[in-house]
PAZALUM-775628 format. One record per atom (N, C-alpha, C, CB): residue number from 0; chain; atom name; x negated, y negated, z; residue in three letters. Coordinates in steps of 0.2 Angstrom, whole numbers, padded with zeros to 4 digits. Glycine has a CB too. Example, Ala and Ser with C-alpha at 12.3 -4.5 7.8 and 13.67 -1.06 7.14 Angstrom:
+-----+-------+------+-------+-------+-------+------+
:  nr : kette : atom :     u :     v :     w : rest :
+-----+-------+------+-------+-------+-------+------+
:   0 :     A :    N : -0066 :  0028 :  0039 :  ALA :
:   0 :     A :   CA : -0062 :  0022 :  0039 :  ALA :
:   0 :     A :    C : -0066 :  0016 :  0039 :  ALA :
:   0 :     A :   CB : -0057 :  0022 :  0045 :  ALA :
:   1 :     A :    N : -0064 :  0011 :  0035 :  SER :
:   1 :     A :   CA : -0068 :  0005 :  0036 :  SER :
:   1 :     A :    C : -0064 :  0000 :  0039 :  SER :
:   1 :     A :   CB : -0070 :  0003 :  0029 :  SER :
+-----+-------+------+-------+-------+-------+------+
END
This chain:
+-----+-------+------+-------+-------+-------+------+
:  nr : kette : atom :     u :     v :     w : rest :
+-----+-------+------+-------+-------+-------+------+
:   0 :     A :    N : -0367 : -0422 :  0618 :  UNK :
:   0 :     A :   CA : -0374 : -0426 :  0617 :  UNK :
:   0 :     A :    C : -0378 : -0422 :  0612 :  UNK :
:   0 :     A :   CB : -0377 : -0427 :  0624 :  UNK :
:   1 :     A :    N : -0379 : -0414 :  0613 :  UNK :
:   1 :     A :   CA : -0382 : -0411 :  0610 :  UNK :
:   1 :     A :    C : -0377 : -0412 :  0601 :  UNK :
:   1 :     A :   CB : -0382 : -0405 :  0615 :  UNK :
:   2 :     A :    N : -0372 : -0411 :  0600 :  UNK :
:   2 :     A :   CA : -0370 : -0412 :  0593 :  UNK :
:   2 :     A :    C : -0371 : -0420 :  0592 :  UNK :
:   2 :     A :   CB : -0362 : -0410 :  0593 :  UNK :
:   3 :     A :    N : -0370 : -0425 :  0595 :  UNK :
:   3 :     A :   CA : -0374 : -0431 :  0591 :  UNK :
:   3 :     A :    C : -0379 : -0432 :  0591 :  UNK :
:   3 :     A :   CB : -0372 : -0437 :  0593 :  UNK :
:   4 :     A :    N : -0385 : -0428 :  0592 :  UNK :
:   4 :     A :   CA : -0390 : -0429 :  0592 :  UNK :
:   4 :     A :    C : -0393 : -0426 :  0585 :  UNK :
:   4 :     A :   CB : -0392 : -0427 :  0597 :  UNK :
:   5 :     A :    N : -0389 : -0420 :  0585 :  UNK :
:   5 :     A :   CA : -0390 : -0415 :  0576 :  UNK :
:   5 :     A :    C : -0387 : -0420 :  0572 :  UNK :
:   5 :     A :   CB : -0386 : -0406 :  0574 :  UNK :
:   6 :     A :    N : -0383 : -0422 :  0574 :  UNK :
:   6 :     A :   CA : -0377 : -0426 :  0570 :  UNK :
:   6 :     A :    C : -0382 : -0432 :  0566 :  UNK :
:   6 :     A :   CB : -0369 : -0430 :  0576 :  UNK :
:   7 :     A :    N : -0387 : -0435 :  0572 :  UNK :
:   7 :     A :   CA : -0390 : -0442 :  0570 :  UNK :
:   7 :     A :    C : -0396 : -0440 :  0567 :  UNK :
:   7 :     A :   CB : -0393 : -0446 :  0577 :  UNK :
:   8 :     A :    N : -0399 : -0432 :  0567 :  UNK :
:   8 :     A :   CA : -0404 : -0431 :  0565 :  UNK :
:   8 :     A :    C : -0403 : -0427 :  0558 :  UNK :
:   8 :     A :   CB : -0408 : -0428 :  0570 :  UNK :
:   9 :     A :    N : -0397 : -0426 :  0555 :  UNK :
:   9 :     A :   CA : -0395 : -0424 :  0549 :  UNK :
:   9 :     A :    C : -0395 : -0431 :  0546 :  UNK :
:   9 :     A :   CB : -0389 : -0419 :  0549 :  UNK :
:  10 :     A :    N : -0392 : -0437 :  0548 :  UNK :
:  10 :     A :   CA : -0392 : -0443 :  0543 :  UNK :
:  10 :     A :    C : -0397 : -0445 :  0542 :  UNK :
:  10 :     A :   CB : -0389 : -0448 :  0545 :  UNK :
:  11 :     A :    N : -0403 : -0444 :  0546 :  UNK :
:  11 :     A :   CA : -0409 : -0446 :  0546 :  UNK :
:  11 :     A :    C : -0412 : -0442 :  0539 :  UNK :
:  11 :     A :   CB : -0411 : -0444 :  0554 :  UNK :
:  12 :     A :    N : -0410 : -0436 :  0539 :  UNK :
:  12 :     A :   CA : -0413 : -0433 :  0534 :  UNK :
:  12 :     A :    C : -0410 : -0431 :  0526 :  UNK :
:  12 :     A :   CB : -0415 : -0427 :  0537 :  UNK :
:  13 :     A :    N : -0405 : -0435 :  0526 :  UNK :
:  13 :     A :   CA : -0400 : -0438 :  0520 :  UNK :
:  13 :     A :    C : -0400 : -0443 :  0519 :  UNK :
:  13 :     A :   CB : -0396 : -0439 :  0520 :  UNK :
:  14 :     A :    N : -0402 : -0448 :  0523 :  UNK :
:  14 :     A :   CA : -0403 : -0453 :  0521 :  UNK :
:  14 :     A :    C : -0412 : -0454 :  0518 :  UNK :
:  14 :     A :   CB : -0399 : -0457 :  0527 :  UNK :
:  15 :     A :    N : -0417 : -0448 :  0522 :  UNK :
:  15 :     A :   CA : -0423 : -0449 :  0520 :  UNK :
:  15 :     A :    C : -0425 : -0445 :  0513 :  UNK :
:  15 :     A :   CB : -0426 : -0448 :  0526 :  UNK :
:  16 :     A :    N : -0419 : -0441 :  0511 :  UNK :
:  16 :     A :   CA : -0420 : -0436 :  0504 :  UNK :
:  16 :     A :    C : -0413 : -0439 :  0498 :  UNK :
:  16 :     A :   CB : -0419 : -0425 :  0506 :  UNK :
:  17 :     A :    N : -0409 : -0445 :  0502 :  UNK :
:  17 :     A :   CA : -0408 : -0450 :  0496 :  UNK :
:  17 :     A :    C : -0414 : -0453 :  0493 :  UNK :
:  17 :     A :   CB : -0404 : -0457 :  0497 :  UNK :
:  18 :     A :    N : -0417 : -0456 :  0498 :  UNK :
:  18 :     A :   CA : -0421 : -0461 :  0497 :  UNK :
:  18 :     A :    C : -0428 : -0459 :  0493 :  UNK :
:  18 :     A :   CB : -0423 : -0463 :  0505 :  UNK :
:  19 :     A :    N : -0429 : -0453 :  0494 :  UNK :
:  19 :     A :   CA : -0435 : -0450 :  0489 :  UNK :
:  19 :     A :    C : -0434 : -0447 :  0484 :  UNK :
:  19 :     A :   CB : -0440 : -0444 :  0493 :  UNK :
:  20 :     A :    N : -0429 : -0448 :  0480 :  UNK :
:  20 :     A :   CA : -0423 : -0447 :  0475 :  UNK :
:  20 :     A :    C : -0424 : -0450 :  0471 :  UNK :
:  20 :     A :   CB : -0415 : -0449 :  0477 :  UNK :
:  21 :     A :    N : -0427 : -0456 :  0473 :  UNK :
:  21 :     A :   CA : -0424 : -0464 :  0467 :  UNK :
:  21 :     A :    C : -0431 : -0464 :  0464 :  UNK :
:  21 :     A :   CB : -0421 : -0475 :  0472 :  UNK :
:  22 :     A :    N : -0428 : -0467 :  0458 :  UNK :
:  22 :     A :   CA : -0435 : -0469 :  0455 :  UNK :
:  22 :     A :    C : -0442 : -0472 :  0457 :  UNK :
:  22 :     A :   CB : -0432 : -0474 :  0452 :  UNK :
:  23 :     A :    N : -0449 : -0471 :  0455 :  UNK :
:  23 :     A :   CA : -0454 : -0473 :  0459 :  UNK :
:  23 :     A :    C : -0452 : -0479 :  0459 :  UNK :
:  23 :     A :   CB : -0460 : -0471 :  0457 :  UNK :
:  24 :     A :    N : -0448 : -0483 :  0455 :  UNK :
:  24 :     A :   CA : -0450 : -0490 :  0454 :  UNK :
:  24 :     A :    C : -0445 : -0494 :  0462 :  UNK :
:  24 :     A :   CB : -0447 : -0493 :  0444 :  UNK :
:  25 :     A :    N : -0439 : -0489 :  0464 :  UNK :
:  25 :     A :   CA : -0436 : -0491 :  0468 :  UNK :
:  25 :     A :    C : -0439 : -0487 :  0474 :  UNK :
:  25 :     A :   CB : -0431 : -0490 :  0467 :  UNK :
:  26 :     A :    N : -0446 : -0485 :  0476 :  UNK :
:  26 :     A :   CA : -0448 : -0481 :  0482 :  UNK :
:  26 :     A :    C : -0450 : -0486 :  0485 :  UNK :
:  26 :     A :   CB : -0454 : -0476 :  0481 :  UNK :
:  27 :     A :    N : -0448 : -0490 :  0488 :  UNK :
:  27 :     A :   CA : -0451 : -0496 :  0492 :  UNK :
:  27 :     A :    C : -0451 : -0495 :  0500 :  UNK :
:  27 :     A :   CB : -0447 : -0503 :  0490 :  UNK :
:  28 :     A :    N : -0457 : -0496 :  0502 :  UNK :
:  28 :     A :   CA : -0460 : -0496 :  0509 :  UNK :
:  28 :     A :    C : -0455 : -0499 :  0515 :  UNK :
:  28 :     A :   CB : -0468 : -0501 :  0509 :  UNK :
:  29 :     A :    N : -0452 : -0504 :  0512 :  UNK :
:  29 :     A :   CA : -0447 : -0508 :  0517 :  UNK :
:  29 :     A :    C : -0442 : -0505 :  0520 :  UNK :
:  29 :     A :   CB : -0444 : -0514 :  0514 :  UNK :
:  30 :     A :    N : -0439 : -0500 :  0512 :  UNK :
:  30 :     A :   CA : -0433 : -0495 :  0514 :  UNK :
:  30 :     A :    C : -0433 : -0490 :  0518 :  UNK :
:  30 :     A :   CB : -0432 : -0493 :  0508 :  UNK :
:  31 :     A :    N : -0440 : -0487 :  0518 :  UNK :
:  31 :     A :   CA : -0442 : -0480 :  0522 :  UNK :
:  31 :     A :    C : -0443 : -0483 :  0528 :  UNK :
:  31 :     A :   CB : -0448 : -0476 :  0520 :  UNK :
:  32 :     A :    N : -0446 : -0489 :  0531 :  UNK :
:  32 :     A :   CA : -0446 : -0493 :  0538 :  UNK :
:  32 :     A :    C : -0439 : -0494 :  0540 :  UNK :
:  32 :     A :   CB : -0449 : -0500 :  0537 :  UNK :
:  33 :     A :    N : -0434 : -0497 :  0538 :  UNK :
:  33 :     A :   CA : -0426 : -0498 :  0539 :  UNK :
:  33 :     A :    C : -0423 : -0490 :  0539 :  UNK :
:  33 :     A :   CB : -0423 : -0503 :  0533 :  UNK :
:  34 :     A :    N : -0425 : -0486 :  0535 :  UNK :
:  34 :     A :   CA : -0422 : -0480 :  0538 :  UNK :
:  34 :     A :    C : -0425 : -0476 :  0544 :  UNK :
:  34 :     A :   CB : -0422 : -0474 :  0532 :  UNK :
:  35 :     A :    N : -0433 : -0476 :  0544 :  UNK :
:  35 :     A :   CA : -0433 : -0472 :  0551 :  UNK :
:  35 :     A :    C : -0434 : -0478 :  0556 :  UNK :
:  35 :     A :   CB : -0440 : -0466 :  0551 :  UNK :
:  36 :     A :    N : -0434 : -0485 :  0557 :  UNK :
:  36 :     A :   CA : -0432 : -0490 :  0561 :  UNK :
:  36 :     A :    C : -0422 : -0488 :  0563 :  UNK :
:  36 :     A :   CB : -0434 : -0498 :  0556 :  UNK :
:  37 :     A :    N : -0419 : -0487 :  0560 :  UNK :
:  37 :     A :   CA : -0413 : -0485 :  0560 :  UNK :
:  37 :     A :    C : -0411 : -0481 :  0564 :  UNK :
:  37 :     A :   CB : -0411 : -0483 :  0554 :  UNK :
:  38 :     A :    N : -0414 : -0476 :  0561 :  UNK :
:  38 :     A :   CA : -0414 : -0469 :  0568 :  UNK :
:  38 :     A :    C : -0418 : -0469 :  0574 :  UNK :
:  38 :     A :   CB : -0416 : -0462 :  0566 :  UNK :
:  39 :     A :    N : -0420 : -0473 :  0575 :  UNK :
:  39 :     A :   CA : -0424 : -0474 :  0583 :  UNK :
:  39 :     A :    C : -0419 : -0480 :  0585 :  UNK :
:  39 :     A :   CB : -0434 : -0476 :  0582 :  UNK :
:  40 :     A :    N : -0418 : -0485 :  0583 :  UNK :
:  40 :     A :   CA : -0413 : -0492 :  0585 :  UNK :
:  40 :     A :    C : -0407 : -0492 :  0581 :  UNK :
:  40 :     A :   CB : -0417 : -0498 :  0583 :  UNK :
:  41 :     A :    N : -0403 : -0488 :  0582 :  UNK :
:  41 :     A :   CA : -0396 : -0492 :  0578 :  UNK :
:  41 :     A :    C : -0391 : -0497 :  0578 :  UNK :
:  41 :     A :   CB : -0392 : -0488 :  0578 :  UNK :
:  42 :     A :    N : -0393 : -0501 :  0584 :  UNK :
:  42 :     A :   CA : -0392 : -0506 :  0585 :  UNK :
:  42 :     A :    C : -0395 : -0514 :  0580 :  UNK :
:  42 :     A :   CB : -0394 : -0505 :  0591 :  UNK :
:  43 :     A :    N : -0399 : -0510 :  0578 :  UNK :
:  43 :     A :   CA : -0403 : -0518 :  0572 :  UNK :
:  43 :     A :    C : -0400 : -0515 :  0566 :  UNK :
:  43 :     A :   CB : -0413 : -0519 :  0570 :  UNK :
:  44 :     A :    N : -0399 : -0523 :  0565 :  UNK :
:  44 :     A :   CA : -0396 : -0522 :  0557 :  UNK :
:  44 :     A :    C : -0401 : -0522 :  0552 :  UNK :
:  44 :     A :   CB : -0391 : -0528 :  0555 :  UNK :
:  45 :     A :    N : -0397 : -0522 :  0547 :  UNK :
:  45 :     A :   CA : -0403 : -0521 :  0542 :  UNK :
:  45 :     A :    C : -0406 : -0530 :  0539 :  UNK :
:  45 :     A :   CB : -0399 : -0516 :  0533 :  UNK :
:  46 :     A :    N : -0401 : -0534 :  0541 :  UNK :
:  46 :     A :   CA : -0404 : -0540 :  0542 :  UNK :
:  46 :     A :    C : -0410 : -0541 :  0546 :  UNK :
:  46 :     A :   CB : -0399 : -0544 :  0544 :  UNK :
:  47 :     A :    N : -0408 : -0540 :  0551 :  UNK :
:  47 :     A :   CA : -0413 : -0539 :  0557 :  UNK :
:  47 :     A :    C : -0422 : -0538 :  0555 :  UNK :
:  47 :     A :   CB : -0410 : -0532 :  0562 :  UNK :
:  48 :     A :    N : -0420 : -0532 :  0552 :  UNK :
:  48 :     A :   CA : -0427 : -0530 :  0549 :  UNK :
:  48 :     A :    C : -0430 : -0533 :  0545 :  UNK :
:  48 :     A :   CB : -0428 : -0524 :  0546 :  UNK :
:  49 :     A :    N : -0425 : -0535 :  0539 :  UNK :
:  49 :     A :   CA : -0429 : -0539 :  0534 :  UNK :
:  49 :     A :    C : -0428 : -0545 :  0536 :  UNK :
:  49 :     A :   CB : -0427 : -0538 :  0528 :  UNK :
:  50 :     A :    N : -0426 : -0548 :  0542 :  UNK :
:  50 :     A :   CA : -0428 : -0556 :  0542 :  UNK :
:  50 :     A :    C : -0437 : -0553 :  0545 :  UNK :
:  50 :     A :   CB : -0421 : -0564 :  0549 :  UNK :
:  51 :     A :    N : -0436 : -0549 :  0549 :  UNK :
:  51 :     A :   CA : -0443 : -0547 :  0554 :  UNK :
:  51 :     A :    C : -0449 : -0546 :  0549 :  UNK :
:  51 :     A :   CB : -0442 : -0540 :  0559 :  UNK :
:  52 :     A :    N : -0447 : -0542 :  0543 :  UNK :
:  52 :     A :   CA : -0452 : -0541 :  0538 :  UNK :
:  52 :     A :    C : -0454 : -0545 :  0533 :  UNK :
:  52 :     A :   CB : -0450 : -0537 :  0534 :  UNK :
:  53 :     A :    N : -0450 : -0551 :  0533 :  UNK :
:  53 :     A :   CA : -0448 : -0558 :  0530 :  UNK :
:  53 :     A :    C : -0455 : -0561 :  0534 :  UNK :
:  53 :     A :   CB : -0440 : -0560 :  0533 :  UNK :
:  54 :     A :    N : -0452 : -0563 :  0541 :  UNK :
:  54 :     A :   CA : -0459 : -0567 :  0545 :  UNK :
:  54 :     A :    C : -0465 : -0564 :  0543 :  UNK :
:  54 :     A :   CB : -0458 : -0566 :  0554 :  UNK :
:  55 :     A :    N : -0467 : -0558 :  0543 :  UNK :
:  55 :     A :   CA : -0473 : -0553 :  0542 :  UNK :
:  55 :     A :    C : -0475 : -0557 :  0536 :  UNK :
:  55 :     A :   CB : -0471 : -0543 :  0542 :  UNK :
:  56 :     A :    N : -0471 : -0556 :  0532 :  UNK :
:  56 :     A :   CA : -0474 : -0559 :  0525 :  UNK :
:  56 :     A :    C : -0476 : -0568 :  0527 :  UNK :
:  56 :     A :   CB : -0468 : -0558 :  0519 :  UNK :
:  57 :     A :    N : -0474 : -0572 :  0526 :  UNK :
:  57 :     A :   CA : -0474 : -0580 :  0528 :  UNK :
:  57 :     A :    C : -0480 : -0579 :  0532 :  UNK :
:  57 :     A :   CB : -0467 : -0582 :  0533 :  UNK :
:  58 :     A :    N : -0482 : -0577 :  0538 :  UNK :
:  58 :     A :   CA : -0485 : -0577 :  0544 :  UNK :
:  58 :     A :    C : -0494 : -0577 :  0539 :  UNK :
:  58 :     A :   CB : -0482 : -0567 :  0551 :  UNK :
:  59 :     A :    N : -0493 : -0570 :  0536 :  UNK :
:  59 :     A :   CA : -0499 : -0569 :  0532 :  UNK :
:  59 :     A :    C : -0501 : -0575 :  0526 :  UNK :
:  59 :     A :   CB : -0498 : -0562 :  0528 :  UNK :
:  60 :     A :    N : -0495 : -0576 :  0523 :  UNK :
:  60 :     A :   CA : -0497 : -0580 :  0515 :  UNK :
:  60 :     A :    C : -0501 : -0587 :  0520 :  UNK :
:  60 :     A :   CB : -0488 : -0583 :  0508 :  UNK :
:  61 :     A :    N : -0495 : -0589 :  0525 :  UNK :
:  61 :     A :   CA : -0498 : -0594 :  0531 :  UNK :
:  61 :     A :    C : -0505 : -0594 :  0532 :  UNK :
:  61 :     A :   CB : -0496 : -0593 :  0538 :  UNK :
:  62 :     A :    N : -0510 : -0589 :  0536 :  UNK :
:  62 :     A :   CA : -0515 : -0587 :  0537 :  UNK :
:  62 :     A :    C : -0519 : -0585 :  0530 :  UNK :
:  62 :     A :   CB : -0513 : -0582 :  0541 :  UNK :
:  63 :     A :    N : -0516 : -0585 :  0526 :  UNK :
:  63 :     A :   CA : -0522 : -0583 :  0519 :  UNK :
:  63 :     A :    C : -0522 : -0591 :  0517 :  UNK :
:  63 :     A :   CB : -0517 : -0576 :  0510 :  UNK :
:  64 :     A :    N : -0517 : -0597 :  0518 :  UNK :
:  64 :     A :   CA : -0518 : -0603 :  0513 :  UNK :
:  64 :     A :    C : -0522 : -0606 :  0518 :  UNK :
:  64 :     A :   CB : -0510 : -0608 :  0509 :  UNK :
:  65 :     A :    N : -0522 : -0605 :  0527 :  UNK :
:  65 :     A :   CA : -0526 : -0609 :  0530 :  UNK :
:  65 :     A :    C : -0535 : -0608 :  0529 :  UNK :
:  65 :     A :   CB : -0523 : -0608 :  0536 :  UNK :
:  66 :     A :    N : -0533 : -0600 :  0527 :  UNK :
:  66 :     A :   CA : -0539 : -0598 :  0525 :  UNK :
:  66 :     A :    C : -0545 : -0597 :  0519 :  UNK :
:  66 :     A :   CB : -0537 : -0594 :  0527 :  UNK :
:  67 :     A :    N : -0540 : -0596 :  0515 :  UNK :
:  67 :     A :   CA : -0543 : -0596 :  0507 :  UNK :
:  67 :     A :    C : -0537 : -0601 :  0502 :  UNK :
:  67 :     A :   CB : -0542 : -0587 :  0504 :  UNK :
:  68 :     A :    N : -0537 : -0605 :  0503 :  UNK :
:  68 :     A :   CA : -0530 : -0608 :  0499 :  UNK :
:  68 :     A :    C : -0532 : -0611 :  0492 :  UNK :
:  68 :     A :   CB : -0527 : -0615 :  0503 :  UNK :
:  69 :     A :    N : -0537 : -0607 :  0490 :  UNK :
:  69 :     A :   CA : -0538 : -0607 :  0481 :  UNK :
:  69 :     A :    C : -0535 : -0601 :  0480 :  UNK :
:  69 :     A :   CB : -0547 : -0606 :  0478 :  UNK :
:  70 :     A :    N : -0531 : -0595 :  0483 :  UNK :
:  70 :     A :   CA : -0531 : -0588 :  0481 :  UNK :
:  70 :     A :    C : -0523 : -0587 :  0476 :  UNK :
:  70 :     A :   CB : -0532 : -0583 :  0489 :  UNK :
:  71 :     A :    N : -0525 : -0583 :  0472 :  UNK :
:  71 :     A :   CA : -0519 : -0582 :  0467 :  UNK :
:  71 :     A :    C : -0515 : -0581 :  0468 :  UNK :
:  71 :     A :   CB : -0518 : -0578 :  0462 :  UNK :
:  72 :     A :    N : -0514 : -0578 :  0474 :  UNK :
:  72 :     A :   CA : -0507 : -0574 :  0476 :  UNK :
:  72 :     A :    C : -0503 : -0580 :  0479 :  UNK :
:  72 :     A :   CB : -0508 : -0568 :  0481 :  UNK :
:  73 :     A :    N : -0504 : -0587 :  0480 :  UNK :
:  73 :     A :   CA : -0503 : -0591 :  0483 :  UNK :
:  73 :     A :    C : -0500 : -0597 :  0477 :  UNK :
:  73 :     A :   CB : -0509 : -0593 :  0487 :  UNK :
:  74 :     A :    N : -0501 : -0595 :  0472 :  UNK :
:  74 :     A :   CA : -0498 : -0597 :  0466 :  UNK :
:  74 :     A :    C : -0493 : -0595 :  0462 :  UNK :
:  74 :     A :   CB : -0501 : -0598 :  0463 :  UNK :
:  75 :     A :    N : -0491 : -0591 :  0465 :  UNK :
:  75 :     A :   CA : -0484 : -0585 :  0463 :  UNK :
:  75 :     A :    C : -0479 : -0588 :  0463 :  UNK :
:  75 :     A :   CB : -0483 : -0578 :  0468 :  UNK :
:  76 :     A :    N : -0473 : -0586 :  0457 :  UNK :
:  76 :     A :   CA : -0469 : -0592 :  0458 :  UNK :
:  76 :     A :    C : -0463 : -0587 :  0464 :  UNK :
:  76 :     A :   CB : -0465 : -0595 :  0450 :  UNK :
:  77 :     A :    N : -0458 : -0590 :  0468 :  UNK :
:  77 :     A :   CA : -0453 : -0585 :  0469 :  UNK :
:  77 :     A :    C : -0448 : -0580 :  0468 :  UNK :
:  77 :     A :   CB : -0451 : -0586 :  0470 :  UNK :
:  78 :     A :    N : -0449 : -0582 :  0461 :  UNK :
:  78 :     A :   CA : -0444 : -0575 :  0458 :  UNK :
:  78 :     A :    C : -0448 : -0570 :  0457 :  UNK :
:  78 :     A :   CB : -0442 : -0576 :  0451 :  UNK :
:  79 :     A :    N : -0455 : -0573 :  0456 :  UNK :
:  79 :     A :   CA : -0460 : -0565 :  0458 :  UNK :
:  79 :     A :    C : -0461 : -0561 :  0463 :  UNK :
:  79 :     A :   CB : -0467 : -0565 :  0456 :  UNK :
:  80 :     A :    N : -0462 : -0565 :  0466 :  UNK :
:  80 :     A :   CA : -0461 : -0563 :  0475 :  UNK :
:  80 :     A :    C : -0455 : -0560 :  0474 :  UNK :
:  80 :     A :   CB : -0462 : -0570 :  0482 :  UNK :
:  81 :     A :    N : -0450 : -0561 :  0474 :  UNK :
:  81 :     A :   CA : -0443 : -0556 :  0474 :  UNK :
:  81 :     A :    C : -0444 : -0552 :  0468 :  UNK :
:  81 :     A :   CB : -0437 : -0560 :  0473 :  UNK :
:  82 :     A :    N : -0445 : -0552 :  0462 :  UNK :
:  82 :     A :   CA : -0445 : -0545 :  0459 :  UNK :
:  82 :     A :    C : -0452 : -0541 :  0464 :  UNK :
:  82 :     A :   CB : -0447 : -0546 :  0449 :  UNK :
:  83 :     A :    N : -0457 : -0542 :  0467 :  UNK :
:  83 :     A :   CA : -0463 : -0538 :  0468 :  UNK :
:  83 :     A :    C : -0458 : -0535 :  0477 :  UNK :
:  83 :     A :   CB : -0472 : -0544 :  0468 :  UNK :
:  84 :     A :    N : -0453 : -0537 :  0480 :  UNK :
:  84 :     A :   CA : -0450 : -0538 :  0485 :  UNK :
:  84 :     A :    C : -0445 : -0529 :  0483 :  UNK :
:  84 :     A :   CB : -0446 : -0546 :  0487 :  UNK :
:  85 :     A :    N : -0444 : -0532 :  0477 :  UNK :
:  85 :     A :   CA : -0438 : -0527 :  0476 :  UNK :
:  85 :     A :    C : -0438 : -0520 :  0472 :  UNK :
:  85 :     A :   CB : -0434 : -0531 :  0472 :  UNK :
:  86 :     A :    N : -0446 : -0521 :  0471 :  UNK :
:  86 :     A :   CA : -0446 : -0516 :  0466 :  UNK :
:  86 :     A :    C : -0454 : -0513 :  0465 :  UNK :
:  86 :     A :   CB : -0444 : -0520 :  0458 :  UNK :
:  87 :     A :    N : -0456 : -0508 :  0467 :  UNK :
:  87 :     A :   CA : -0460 : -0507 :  0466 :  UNK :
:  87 :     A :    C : -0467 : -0506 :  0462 :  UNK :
:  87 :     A :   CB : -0459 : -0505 :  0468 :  UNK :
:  88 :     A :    N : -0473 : -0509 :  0462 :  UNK :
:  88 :     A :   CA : -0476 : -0512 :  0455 :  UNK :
:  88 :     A :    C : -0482 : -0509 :  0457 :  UNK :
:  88 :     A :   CB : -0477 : -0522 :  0455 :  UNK :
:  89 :     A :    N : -0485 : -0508 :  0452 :  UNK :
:  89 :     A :   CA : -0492 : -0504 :  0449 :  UNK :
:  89 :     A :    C : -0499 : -0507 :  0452 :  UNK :
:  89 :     A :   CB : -0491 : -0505 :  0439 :  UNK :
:  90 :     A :    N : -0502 : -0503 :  0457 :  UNK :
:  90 :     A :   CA : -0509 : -0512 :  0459 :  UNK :
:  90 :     A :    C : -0515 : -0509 :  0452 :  UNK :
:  90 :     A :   CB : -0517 : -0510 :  0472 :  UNK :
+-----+-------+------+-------+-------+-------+------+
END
């Protein structure tokens, strides 16, 4: 038990000094959640997370158009929402 536990906690930190490796433009928040979501639950897939991160988004833009439904971010087409999903952008 004691070796899978180093064993789980070295992937953990390979998988977390790939990850800080990649370009700023690929440092995305979702990725670092699915890797240490990963090592605490390895049972969820990486679908799992991103449909769950998925709702989180929807839930909000929902609550921002009931709320402010003049606002710009609500005029965004989907391909931007997916490049801004995919790639880390400049505020």
């Amino acid at each position: 038990d004691l070796i899978f536990s180093w064993i789980k906690r070295y992937r953990l930190i390979y998988k977390q000094n790939k990850f800080t490796s990649l370009p700023k433009k690929k440092l995305l928040l979702e990725r670092q959640i699915t890797i240490i979501l990963k090592y605490f639950l390895p049972h969820v897939s990486y679908s799992d997370i991103d449909n769950w991160l998925d709702n989180i988004v929807k839930k909000i833009l929902s609550l921002l158009k009931d709320k402010y439904s003049t606002h710009a971010i609500l005029s965004i087409s989907s391909e931007k929402f997916t490049f801004w999903r995919n790639n880390n952008i400049d505020d």
